[in-house]
C-alpha positions as CSV (number, residue, x, y, z in Angstrom):
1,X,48.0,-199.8,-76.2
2,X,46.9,-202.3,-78.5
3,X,48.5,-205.5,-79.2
4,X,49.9,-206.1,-82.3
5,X,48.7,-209.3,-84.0
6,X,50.4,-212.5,-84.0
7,X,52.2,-213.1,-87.3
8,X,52.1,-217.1,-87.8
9,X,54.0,-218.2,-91.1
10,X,52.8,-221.8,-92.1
11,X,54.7,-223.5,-94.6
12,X,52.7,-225.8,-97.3
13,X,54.5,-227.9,-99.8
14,X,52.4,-230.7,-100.9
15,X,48.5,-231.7,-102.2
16,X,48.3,-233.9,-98.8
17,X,50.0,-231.8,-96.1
18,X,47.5,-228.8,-97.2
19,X,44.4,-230.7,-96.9
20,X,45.5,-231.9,-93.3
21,X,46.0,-227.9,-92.4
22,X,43.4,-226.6,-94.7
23,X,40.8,-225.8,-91.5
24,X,43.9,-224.5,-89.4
25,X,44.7,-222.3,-92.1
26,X,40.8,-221.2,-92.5
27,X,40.8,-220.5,-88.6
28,X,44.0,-218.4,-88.3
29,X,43.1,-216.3,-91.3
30,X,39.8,-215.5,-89.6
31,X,41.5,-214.9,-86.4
32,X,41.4,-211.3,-85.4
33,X,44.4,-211.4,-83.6
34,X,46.6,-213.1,-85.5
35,X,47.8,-212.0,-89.4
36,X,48.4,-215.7,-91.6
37,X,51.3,-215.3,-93.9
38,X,51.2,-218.6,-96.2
39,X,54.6,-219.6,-97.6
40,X,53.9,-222.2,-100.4
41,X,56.4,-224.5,-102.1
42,X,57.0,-227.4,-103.7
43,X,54.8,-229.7,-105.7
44,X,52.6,-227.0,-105.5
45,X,54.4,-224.5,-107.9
46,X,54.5,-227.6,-110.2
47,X,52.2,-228.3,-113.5
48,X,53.5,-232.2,-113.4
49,X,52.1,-232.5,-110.2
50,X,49.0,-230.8,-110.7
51,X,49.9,-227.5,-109.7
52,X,48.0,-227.5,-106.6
53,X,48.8,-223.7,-105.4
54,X,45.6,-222.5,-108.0
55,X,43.6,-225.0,-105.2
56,X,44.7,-223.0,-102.4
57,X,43.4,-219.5,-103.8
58,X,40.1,-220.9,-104.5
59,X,39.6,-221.9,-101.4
60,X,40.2,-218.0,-100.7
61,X,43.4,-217.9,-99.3
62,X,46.1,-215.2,-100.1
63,X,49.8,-216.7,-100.9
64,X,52.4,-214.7,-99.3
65,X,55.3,-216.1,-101.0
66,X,56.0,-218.5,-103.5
67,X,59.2,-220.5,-103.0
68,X,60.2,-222.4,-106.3
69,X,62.9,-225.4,-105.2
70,X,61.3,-228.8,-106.7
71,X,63.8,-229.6,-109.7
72,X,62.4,-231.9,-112.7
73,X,64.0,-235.1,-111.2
74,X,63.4,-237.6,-108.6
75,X,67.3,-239.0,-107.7
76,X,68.3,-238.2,-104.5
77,X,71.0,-236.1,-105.6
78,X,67.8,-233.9,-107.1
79,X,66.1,-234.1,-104.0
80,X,68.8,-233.2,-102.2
81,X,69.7,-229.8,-104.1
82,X,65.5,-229.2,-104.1
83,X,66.7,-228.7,-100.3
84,X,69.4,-226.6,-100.7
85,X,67.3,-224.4,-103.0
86,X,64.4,-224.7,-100.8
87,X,66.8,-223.1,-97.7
88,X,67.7,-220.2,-100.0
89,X,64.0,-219.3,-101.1
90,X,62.6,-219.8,-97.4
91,X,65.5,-217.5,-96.1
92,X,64.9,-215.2,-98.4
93,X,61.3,-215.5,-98.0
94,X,61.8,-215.0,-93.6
95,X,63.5,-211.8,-93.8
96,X,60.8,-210.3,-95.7
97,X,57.8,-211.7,-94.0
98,X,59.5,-211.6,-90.7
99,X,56.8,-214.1,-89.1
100,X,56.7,-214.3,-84.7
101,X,56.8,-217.9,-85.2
102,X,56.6,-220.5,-88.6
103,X,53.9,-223.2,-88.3
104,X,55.5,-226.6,-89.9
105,X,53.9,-230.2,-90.3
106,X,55.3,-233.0,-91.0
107,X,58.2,-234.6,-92.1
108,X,58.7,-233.8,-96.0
109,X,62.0,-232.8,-97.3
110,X,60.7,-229.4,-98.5
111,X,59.5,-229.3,-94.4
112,X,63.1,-229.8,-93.3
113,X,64.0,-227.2,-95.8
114,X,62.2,-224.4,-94.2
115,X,63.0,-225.6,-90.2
116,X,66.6,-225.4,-91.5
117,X,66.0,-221.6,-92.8
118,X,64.4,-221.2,-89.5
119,X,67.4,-222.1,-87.6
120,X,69.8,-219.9,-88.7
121,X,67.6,-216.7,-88.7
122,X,66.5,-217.2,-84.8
123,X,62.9,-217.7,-85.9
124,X,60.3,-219.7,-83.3
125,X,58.9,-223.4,-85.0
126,X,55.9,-225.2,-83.8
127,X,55.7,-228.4,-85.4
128,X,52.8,-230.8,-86.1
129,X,53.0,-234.5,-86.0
130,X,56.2,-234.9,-84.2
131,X,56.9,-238.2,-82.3
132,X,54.9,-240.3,-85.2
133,X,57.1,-243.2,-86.4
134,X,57.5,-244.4,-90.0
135,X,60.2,-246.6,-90.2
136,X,60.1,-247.5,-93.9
137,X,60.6,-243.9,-95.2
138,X,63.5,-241.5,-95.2
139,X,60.6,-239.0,-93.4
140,X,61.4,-240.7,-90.1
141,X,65.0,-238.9,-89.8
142,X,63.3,-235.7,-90.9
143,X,60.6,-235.7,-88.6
144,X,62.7,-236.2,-85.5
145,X,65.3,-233.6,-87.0
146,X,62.5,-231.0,-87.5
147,X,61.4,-231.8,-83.8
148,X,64.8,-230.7,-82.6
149,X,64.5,-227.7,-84.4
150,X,61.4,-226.5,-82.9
151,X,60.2,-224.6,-80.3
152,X,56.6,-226.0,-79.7
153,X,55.2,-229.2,-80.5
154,X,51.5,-230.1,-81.6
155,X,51.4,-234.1,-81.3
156,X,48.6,-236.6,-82.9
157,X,48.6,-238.9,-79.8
158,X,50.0,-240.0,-76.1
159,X,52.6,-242.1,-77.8
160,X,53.9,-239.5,-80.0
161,X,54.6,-237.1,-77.2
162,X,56.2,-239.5,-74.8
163,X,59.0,-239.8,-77.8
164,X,59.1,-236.5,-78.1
165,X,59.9,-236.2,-74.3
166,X,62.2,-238.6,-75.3
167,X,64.2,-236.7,-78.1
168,X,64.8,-234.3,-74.5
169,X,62.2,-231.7,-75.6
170,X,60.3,-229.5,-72.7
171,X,57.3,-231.3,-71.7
172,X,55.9,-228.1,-71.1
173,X,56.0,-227.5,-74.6
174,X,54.5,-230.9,-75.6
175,X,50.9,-230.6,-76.6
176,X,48.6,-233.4,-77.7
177,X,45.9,-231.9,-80.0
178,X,45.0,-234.8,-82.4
179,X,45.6,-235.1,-86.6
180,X,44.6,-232.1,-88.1
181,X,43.1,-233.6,-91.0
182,X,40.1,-235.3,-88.8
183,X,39.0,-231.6,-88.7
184,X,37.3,-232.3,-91.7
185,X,35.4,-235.0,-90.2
186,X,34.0,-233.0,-88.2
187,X,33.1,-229.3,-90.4
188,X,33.5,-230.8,-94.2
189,X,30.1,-231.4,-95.7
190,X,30.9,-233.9,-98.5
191,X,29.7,-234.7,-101.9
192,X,26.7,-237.1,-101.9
193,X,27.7,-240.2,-104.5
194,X,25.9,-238.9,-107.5
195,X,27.3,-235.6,-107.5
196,X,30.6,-236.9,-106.4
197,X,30.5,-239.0,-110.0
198,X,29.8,-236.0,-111.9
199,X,32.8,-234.3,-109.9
200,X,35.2,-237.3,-110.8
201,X,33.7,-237.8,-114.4
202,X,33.1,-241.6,-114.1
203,X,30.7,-243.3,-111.9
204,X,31.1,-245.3,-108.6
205,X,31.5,-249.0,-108.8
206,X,29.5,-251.7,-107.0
207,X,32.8,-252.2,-105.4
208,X,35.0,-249.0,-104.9
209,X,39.1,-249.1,-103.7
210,X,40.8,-245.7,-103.1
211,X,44.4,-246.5,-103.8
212,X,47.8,-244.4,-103.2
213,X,51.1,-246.1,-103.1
214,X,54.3,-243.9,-102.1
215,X,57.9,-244.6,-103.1
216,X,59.3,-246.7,-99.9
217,X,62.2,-244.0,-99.2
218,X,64.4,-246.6,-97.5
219,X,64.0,-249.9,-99.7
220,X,64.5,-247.7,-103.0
221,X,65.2,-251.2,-104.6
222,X,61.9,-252.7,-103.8
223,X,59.6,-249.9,-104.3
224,X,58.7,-250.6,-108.0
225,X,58.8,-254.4,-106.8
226,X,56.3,-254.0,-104.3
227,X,54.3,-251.5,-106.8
228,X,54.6,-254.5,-109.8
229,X,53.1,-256.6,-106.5
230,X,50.1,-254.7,-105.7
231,X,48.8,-253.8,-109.3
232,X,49.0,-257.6,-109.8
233,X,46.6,-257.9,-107.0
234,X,44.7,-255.5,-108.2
235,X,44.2,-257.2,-111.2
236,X,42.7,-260.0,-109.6
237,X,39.7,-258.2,-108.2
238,X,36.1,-258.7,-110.1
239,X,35.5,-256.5,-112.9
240,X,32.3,-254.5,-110.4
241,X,35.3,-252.9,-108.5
242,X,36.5,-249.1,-109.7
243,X,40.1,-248.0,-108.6
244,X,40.9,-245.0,-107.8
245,X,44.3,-244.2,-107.7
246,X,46.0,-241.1,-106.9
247,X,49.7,-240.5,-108.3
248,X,53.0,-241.0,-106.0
249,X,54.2,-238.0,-104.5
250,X,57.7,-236.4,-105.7
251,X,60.1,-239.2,-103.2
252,X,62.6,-240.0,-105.1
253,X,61.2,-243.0,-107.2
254,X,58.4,-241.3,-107.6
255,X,58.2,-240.3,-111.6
256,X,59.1,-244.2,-112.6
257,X,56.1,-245.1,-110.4
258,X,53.7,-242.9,-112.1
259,X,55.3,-244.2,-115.6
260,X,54.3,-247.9,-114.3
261,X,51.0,-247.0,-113.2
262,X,50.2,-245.0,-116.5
263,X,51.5,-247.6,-118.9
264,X,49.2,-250.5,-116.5
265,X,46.0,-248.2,-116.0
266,X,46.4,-247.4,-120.0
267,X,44.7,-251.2,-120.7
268,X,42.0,-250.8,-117.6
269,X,40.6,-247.7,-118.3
270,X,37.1,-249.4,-118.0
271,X,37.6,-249.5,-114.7
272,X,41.0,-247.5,-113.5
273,X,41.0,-244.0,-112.9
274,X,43.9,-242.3,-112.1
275,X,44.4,-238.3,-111.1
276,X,47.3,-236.5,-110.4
277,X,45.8,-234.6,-107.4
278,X,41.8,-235.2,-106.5
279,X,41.3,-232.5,-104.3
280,X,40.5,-232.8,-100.4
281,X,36.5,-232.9,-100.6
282,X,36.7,-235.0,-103.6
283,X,39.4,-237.2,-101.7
284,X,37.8,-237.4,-98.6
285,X,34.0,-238.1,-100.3
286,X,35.8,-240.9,-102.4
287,X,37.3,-241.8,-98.9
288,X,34.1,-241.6,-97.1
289,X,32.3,-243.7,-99.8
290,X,34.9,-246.4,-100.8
291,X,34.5,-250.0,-99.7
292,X,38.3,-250.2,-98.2
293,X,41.6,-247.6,-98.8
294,X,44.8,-249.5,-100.8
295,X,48.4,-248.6,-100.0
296,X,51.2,-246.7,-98.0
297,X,49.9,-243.4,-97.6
298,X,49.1,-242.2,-93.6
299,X,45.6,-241.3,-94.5
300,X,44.7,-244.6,-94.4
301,X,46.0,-244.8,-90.9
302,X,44.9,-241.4,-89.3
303,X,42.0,-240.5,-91.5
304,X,40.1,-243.6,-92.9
305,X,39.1,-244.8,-89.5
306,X,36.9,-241.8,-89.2
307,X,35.2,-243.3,-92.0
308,X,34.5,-246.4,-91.0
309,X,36.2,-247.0,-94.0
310,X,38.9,-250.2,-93.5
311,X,42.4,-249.9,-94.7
312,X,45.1,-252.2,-96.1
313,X,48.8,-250.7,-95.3
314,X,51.0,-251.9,-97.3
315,X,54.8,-252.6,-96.7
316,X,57.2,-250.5,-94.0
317,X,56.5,-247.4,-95.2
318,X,54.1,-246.6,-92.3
319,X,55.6,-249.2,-89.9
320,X,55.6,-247.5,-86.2
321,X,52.8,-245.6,-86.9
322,X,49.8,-245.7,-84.5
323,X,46.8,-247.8,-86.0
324,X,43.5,-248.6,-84.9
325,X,41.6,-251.6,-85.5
326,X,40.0,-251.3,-89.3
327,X,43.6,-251.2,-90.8
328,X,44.6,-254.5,-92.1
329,X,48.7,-254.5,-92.5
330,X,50.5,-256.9,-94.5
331,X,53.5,-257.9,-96.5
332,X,54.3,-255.9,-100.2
333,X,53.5,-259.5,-101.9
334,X,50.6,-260.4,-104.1
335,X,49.2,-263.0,-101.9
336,X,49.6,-260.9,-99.2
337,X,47.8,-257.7,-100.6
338,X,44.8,-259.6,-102.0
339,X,44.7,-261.6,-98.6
340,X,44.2,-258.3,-96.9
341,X,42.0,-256.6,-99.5
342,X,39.5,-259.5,-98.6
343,X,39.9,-259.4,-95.2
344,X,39.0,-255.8,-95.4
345,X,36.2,-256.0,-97.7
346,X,34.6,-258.9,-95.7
347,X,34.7,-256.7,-92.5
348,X,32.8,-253.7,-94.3
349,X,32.7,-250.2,-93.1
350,X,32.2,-249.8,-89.4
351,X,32.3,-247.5,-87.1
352,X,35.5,-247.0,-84.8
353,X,37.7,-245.3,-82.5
354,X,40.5,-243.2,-84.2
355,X,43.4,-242.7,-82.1
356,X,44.2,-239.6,-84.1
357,X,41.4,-238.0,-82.1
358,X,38.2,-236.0,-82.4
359,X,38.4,-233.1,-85.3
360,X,39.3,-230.0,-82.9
361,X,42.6,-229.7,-83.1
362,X,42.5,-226.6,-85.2
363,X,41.1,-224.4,-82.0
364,X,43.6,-226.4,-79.4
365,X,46.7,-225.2,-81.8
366,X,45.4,-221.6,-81.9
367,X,44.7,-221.5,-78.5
368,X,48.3,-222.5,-77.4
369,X,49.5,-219.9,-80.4
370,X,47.9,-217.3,-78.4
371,X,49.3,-218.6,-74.9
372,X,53.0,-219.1,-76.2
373,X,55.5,-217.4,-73.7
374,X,57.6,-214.4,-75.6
375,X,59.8,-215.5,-78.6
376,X,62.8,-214.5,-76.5
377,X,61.9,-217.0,-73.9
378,X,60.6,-219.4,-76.5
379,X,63.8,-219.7,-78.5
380,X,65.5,-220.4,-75.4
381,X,65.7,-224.4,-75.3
382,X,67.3,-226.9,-72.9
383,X,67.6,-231.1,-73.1
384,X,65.1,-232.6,-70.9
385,X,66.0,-236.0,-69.6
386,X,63.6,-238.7,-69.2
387,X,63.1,-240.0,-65.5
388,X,65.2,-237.5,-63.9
389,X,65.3,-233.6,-62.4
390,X,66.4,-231.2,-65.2
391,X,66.9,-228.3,-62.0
């Protein structure tokens, strides 16, 4: 009797969370034994944002459903009914689709929409990225809340499973298979610098900073502060030094940040560009070629260093989260932020160890997929304690 493929549902809301699963989606789709059902939602289904789900067909892959739940709003009382609409879409969305198990990453609110969906209809999560720490954003509470949620866990690093064994989760069930996005790293041939000018439309700088600064979730009082701070310091670099700056994601706080940077880059266009979504070979060429990476964003934590490319973290938005040696941290000041922009300039592009690991987690994920006990024994959980028997 033949064996009846696996059907893994993987839920995609935002530009960056689909470039970090783009290759696991591209290896489960050509997986014989498994059928991909792709749930996208949103800042995808949105025009402001750069209505990213025409992306995902190009790249050949079939949408399964379309979940609309991103309002025209930013206030956390928008956010929070996105959520609400986002449960009713995703439930509706399970009982036709009717996956084995839904693949989540992340820590997003539209994430946490879809575990919650999951819940109630008795339907198996794994989860990616679990056990990471980012103590300056709202995402924090949602990542450990999807991690209770879930059935299996796909962790970046050592340190991010040994807090998920923490949270009481089966260490059985615990598997450290690296960031998904260093995947591309590894199988992504990227634009050369002359055709990645013509893709931009403007050419690279002597100098080149790749910027992206996020609403700080948990300091919503400080984040246009500390965005008023770091365009300041970006104002102080020489004239032979291009930014590119991608736009804020849809946090709340987000659409007054965009308004700030459109109103500043308006004056700079000589040497500001600024898109609403770049693209992940056009991101990661720009990342691959740019002198250092400017912000809040994780890539410049778990990507950049694959790079050799240094990063300046700005702020608490990332604070927890593992770092390696070319990311330069400091406070959301002026003087701090330039401080760091030339300590990371003056240390250059070298090669280092990621601790996000080696570009192969796509094959380690499907591999456990394939090996995961039956759903009736996988939906069956139990709290784990640290340090002691659990027979």
């Amino acid at each position: 009797m033949i064996k009846p493929a696996l059907r893994v549902a993987v839920v995609t809301g935002s530009r960056a969370e689909y470039g970090l699963l783009y290759w696991l989606l591209h290896d489960l789709r050509d997986a014989p034994d498994i059928e991909l059902q792709l749930l996208v939602t949103g800042m995808h289904l949105s025009h402001e944002f750069g209505l990213t789900v025409n992306e995902i067909e190009r790249d050949g892959f079939q949408v399964t459903r379309r979940v609309e739940m991103l309002l025209s709003s930013d206030t956390p009382g928008s956010i929070a009914k996105s959520i609400g609409l986002g449960i009713i879409g995703m439930s509706d969305a399970l009982e036709q689709m009717r996956p084995d198990i839904v693949l989540l990453l992340g820590d997003r609110f539209e994430i946490l929409a879809a575990a919650q969906a999951c819940l109630v209809h008795n339907i198996a999560v794994a989860h990616i990225g679990g056990g990471d720490t980012t103590e300056g954003a709202i995402d924090e509470s949602i990542r450990h809340a999807i991690s209770k949620m879930s059935h299996l866990h796909f962790v970046t690093n050592a340190l991010a499973a040994r807090r998920v064994r923490q949270l009481g989760e089966d260490p059985a069930r615990i598997h450290e298979v690296g960031n998904p996005g260093l995947d591309h790293v590894r199988r992504l041939p990227l634009l050369a610098p002359a055709a990645l000018a013509q893709s931009l439309g403007a050419d690279l700088g002597k100098r080149n900073l790749l910027v992206t600064f996020h609403p700080v979730t948990l300091e919503p009082a400080e984040s246009e502060q500390q965005f008023n701070a770091l365009l300041a310091a970006l104002d102080q670099r020489d004239d032979d030094t291009v930014l590119w700056i991608t736009r804020p994601n849809a946090d709340s706080g987000g659409r007054a940040l965009s308004s700030m940077l459109d109103a500043w880059a308006a004056t700079r266009s000589d040497r500001v560009h600024v898109y609403t979504s770049l693209g992940q070979l056009r991101y990661l060429s720009l990342l691959a070629h740019a002198d250092a990476v400017v912000g809040n964003s994780s890539s410049g934590l778990c990507e950049a260093p694959s790079f050799g490319t240094p990063t300046v973290n700005i702020g608490n938005r990332q604070l927890g989260r593992l770092a390696g040696p070319s990311v330069y941290h400091c406070a959301p000041d002026q003087e701090s932020i330039q401080a760091a922009i030339d300590a990371a300039l003056a240390s250059g592009r070298h090669t280092t160890t990621n601790p996000y690991g080696d570009g192969q987690t796509a094959s380690r994920i499907i591999q456990v997929l394939r090996q995961m006990p039956p759903t009736d024994t996988l939906m069956k959980k139990r709290f784990h304690l640290v340090g002691e028997s659990c027979a």
